[in-house]
C-alpha positions as a printed Julia matrix, in Angstrom:
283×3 Matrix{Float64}:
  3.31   -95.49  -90.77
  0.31   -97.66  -90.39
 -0.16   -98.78  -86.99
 -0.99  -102.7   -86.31
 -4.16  -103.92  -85.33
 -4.53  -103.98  -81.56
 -1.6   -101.23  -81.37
 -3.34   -99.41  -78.64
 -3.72  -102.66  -76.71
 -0.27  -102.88  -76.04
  0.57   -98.87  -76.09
 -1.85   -99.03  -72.87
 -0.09  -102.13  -71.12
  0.92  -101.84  -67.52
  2.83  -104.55  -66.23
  2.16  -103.6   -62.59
 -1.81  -104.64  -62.71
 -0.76  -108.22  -63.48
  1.84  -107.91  -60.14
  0.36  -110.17  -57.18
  0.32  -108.21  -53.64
  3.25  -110.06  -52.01
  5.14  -109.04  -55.3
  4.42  -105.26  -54.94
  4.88  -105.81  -51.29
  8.99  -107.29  -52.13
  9.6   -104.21  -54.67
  8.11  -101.39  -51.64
 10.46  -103.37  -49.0
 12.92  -103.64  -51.57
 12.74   -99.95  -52.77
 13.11   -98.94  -49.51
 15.96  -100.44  -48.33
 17.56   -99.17  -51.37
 16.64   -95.58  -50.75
 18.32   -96.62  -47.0
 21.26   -97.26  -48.12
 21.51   -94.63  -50.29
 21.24   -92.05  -47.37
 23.49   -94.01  -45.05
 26.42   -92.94  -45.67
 29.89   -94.55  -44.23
 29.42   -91.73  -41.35
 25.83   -93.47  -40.24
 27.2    -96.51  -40.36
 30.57   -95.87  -38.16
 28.11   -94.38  -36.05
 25.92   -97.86  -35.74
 28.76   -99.95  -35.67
 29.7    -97.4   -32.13
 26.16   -98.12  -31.01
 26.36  -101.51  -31.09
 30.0   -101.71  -29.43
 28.21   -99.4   -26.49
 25.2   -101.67  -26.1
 27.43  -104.66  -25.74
 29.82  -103.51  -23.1
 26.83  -102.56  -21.36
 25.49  -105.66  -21.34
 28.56  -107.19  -19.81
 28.52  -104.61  -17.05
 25.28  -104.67  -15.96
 24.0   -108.07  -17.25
 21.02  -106.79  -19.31
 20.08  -105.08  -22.36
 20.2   -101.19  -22.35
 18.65   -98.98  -24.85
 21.73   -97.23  -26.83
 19.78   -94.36  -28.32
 21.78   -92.17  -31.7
 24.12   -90.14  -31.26
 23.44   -86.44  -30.77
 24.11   -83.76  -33.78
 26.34   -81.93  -32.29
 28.63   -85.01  -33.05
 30.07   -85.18  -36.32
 32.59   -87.33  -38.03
 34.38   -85.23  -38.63
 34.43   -83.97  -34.52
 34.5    -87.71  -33.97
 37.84   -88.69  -36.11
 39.29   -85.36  -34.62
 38.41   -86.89  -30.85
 39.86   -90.12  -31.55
 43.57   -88.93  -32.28
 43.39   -86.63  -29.21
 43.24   -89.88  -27.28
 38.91   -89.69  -26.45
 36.44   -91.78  -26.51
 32.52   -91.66  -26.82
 30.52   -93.97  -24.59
 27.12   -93.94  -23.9
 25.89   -93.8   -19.92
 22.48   -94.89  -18.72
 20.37   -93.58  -16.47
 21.04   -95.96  -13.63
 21.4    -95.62  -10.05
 24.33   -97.42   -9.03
 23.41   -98.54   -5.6
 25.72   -99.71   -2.93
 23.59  -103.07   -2.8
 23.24  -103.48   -6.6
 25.52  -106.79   -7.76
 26.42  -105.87  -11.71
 28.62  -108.67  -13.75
 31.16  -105.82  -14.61
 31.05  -103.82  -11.2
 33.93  -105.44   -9.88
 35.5   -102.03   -7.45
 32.66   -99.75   -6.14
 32.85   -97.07   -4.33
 33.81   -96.9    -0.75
 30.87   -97.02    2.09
 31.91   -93.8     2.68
 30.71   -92.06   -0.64
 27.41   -93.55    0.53
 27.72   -92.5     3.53
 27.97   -88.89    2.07
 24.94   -89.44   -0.09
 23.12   -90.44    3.1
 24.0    -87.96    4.97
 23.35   -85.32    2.28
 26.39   -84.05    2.44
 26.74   -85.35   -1.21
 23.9    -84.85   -4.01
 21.51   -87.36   -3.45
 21.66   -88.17   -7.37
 25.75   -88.33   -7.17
 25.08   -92.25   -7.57
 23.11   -92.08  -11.06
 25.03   -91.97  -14.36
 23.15   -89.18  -16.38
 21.72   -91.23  -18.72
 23.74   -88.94  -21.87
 26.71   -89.78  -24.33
 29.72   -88.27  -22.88
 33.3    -87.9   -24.67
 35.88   -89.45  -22.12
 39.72   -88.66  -21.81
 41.03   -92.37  -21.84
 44.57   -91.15  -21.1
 46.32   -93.3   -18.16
 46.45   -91.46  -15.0
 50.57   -90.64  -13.94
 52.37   -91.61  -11.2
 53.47   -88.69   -8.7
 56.67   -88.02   -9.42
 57.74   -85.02   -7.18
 54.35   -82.95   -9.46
 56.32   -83.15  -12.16
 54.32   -85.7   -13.86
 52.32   -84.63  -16.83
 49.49   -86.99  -18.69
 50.87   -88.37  -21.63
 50.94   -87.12  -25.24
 48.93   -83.96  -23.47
 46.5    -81.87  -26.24
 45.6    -79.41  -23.01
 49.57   -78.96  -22.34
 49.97   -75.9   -24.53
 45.98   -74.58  -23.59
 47.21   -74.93  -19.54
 50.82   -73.43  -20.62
 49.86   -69.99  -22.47
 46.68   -69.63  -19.27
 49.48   -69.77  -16.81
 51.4    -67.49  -18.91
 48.22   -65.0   -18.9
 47.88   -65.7   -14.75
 44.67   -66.75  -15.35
 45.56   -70.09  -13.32
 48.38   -69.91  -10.9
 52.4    -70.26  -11.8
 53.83   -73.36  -12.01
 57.15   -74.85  -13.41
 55.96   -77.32  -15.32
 53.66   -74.85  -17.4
 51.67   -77.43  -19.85
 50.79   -79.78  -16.58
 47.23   -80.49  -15.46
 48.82   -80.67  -12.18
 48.74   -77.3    -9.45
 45.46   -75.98  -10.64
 42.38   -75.46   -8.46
 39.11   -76.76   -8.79
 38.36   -73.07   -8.76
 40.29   -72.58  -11.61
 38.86   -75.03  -13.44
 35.65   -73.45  -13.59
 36.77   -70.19  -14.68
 35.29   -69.01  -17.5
 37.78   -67.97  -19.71
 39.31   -71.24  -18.72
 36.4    -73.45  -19.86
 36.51   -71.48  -22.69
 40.19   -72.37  -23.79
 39.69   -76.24  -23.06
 36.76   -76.36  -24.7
 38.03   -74.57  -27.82
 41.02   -77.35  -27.68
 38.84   -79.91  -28.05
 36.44   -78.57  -30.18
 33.29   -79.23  -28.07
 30.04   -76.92  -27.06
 31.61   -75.34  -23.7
 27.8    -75.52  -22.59
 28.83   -79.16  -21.99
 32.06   -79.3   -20.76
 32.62   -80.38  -17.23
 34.8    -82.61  -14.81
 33.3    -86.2   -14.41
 31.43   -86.97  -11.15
 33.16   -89.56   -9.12
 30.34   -92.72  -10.19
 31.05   -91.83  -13.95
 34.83   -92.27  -13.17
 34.17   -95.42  -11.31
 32.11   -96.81  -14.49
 34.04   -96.07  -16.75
 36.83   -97.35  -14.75
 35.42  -100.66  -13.89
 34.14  -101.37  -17.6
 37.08   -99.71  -19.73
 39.75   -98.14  -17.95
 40.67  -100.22  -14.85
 44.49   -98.93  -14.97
 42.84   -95.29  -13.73
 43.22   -96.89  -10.43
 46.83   -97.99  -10.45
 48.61   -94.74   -9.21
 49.45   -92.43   -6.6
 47.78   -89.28   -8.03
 44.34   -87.41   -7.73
 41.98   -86.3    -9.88
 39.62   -83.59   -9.21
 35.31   -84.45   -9.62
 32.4    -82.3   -10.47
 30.79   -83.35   -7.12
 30.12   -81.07   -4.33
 30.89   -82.22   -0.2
 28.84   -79.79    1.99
 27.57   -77.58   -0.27
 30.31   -76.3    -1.87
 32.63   -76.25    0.84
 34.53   -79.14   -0.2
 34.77   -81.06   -4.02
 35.63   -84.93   -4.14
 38.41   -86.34   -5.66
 39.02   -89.76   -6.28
 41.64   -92.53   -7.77
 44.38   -92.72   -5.36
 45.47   -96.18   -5.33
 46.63   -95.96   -1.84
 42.91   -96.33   -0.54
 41.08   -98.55   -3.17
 42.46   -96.74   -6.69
 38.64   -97.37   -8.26
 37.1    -97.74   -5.07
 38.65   -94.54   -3.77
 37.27   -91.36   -2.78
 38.56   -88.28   -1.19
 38.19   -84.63   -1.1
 39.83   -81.28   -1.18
 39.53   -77.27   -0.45
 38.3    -76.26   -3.71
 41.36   -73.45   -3.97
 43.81   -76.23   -3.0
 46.7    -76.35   -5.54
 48.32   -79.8    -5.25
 50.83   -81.34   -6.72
 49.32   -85.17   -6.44
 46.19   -83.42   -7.84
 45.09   -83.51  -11.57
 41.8    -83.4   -13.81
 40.47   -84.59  -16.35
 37.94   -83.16  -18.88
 34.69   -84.49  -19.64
 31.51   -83.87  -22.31
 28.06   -84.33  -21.6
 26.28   -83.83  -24.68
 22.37   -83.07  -24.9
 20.08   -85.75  -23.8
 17.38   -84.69  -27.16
């Protein structure tokens, strides 16, 4: 077939040479965003939507903006649906130093002068007042009422774990086999007993700890202000003269919140429970 004169004319044509700057500037932007949303999948975007939920509950506790960097790998959605109907939450906790002085919007029970005191004294860490500054997975369960140490936290996922290591002896005998009641701080930093929890809740045992006593009072304060409405215990990660003695705090007796305590860390008490925290990787 014959071609046309001036085929090659339009056979060479490029539309984009005619394109102003600003135009190829919209289509980059707007190529971009596409490509965006194409990798953000409904898991990023759960994931932004936590972000943003963290960033403004932290600025109704502390009255500022706070950086709420991503979320670490090691949490997936499918770890983080999983987490959810065990009854735990992610939240995101600053590096701040709560001071005894410092007046924060949603810091409405601090500690008692006598944690300070501690600090002061170094009998207590002398960081045991600065939230790490790391996401952490939180048990938002209530905290029970002492009912003659048969009380157990509700709906329990760490009842059978605690059940079949007292039925092993690796923590001591009690009747009520599945409570988080009865069991040493000692015990709770047994290896194989880390292990097991950890396992349970399908988290790195790396970061599995108790909470320390000022990321129990913030959380407290800006989520979980029933924590201080009962007559139990709860064991802490912090250490009272070196070791000799660990703190325990939310007995509403003395200040619920505001409350802190310790015990002989082989004590096995019946007003005395624990609950499990995450600190995942600050990278």
């Amino acid at each position: 077939m014959e071609r046309f004169p001036g085929y090659k004319i339009y056979e060479e044509y490029n539309p984009d040479q005619y394109k102003t700057s600003v135009q190829k500037k919209v289509e980059r932007v707007l190529g971009e965003a596409q490509k965006e949303r194409g990798r953000m999948g409904p898991e990023t975007m759960e994931f932004r939507e936590l972000r943003g939920r963290e960033a403004e509950s932290l600025r109704n506790f502390f009255g500022y903006d706070v950086e709420v960097p991503p979320l670490p790998a090691e949490i997936t959605m499918e770890r983080y649906e999983k987490w959810k109907e065990m009854g735990f939450e992610l939240h995101y906790l600053p590096a701040e130093e709560m001071k005894k002085d410092r007046e924060l919007p949603g810091w409405k029970k601090k500690p008692r002068d006598l944690f300070y005191e501690n600090i002061k004294d170094k009998k207590v860490d002398a960081d045991a007042a600065t939230l790490p500054g790391a996401w952490i997975l939180a048990d938002t369960r209530e905290k029970p009422k002492y009912q003659h140490a048969e009380q157990m936290y509700q709906d329990d996922v760490l009842a059978k774990t605690l059940e079949e290591l007292r039925k092993k002896k690796v923590i001591g005998a009690f009747e009520v086999e599945g409570s988080r009641f009865r069991i040493s701080w000692d015990e709770l930093h047994k290896p194989e007993v880390k292990k097991a929890i950890a396992e349970a809740l399908d988290v790195p045992e790396k970061y599995l700890r108790l909470p320390r006593a000022i990321e129990w009072n913030y959380l407290g304060n800006a989520y979980h202000p029933s924590w201080g409405d009962t007559d139990t215990w709860e064991w802490f990660e912090d250490s009272l003269g070196e070791g000799q003695r660990r703190l325990a705090v939310g007995y509403s007796g003395i200040g619920g919140l505001s409350s802190v305590g310790w015990g002989d860390p082989g004590a096995r008490l019946g007003d005395l429970g624990f609950r499990p925290q995450v600190v995942f990787s600050r990278e």
